[in-house]
N, C-alpha and C positions, 0 to 999 in steps of 0.2 A: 674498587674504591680504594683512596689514596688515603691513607693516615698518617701522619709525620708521627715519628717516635722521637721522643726526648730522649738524649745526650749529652756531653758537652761540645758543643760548639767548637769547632777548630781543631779536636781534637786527634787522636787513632783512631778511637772509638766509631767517633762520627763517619772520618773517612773512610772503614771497615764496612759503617754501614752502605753510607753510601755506594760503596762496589758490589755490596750483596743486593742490595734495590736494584742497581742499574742492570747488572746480570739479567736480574727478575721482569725488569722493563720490556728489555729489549731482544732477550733469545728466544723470543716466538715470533716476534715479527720483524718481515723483511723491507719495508718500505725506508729508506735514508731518510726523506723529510720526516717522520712518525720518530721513528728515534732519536734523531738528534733533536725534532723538539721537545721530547720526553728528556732527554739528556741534559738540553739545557734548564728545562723545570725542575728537574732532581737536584742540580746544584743550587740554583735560585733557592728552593726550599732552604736545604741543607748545611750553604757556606754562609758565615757571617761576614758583615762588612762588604760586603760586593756591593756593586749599582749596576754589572752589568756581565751579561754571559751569554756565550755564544759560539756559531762557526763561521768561518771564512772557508769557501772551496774552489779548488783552481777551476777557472771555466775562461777558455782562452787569454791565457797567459796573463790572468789577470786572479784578484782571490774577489770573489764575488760572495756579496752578503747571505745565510743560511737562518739557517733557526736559532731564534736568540730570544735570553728575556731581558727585557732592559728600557728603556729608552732610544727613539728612532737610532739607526745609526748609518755611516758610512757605503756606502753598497757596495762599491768597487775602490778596490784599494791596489797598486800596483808592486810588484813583486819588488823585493827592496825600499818598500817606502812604510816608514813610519814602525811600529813593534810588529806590527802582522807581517807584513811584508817582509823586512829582514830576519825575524823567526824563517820564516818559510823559505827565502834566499841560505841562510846558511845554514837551514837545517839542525837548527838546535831549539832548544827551548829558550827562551827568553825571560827572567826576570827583575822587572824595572821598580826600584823601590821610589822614586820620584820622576814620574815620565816628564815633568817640567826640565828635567836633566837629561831625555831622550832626545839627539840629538832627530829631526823630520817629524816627532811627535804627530800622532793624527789627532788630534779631539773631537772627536766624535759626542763626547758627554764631557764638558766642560768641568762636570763633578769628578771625574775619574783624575786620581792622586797616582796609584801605582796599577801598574800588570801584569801580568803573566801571561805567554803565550808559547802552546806547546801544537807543535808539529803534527800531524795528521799522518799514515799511513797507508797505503793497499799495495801491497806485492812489491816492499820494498822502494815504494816513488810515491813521493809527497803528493799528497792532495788535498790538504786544506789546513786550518787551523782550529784549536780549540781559542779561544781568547775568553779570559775573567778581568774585567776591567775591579778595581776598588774606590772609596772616595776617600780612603786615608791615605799617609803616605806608608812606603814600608808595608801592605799587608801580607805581604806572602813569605812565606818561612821556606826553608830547605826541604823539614816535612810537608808544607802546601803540595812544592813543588816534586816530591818524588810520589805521592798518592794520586795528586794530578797526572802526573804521567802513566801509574798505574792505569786509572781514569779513562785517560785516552787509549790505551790499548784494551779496554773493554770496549768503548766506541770501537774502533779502529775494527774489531774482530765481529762485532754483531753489525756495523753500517757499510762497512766497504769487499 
């Protein structure tokens, strides 16, 4: 049984927790769909201000839709198009404080303001993405984004 503990929101704290949960989640079981959609539940709980979170993973040359909470979205997104896709092309993380200013924008949720988009991993060669869409503008801090990628190499290590 799942209990949310109270926190602050957005904070160390929470993201501390968050890594000690996900750990908790996920290092007993092996199945990729079971984890990453335990993975994207955990943040839904956990991060304030989102409308949407999720994976994209490579399946022929293409990032094809994963386990995600949110609102329908996108399915097949192609490599260099839009935040997923150019995360995933260059290999970096991505963070868009106004995606109205992203140039190829995908809108997938019309609501979605800003996001963050961090890279995926297995044996050193990309395979997917994590993507947190927001419905403000501006939601992701420097700290979002360096716990986020903490974040992802706990995925990265228990899903691939």
């Amino acid at each position: 049984m799942f209990i949310k503990e109270k926190v602050n929101e957005n904070s160390k704290e929470n993201y501390e927790l968050i890594l000690l949960q996900l750990v908790s989640l996920l290092k007993d079981e092996k199945d990729l769909v079971a984890n990453q959609a335990n993975a994207a539940a955990l943040l839904n709980v956990y991060l304030k201000d989102i409308n949407w979170v999720g994976f994209y993973l490579l399946k022929d040359q293409q990032l094809v839709l994963g386990p995600f909470q949110g609102f329908p979205a996108c399915t097949r997104i192609e490599i260099g198009k839009g935040v997923c896709g150019t995360a995933f092309k260059e290999l970096k993380t991505m963070r868009i404080k106004n995606v109205h200013d992203f140039p190829g924008h995908i809108a997938c949720d019309v609501n979605s303001q800003s996001e963050i988009v961090i890279v995926l991993y297995k044996d050193n060669k990309a395979v997917g993405v994590l993507d947190i869409d927001a419905p403000i503008i501006n939601r992701f801090s420097i700290m979002d984004q360096e716990y986020l990628e903490k974040i992802a190499n706990v995925i990265e290590k228990y899903c691939f």
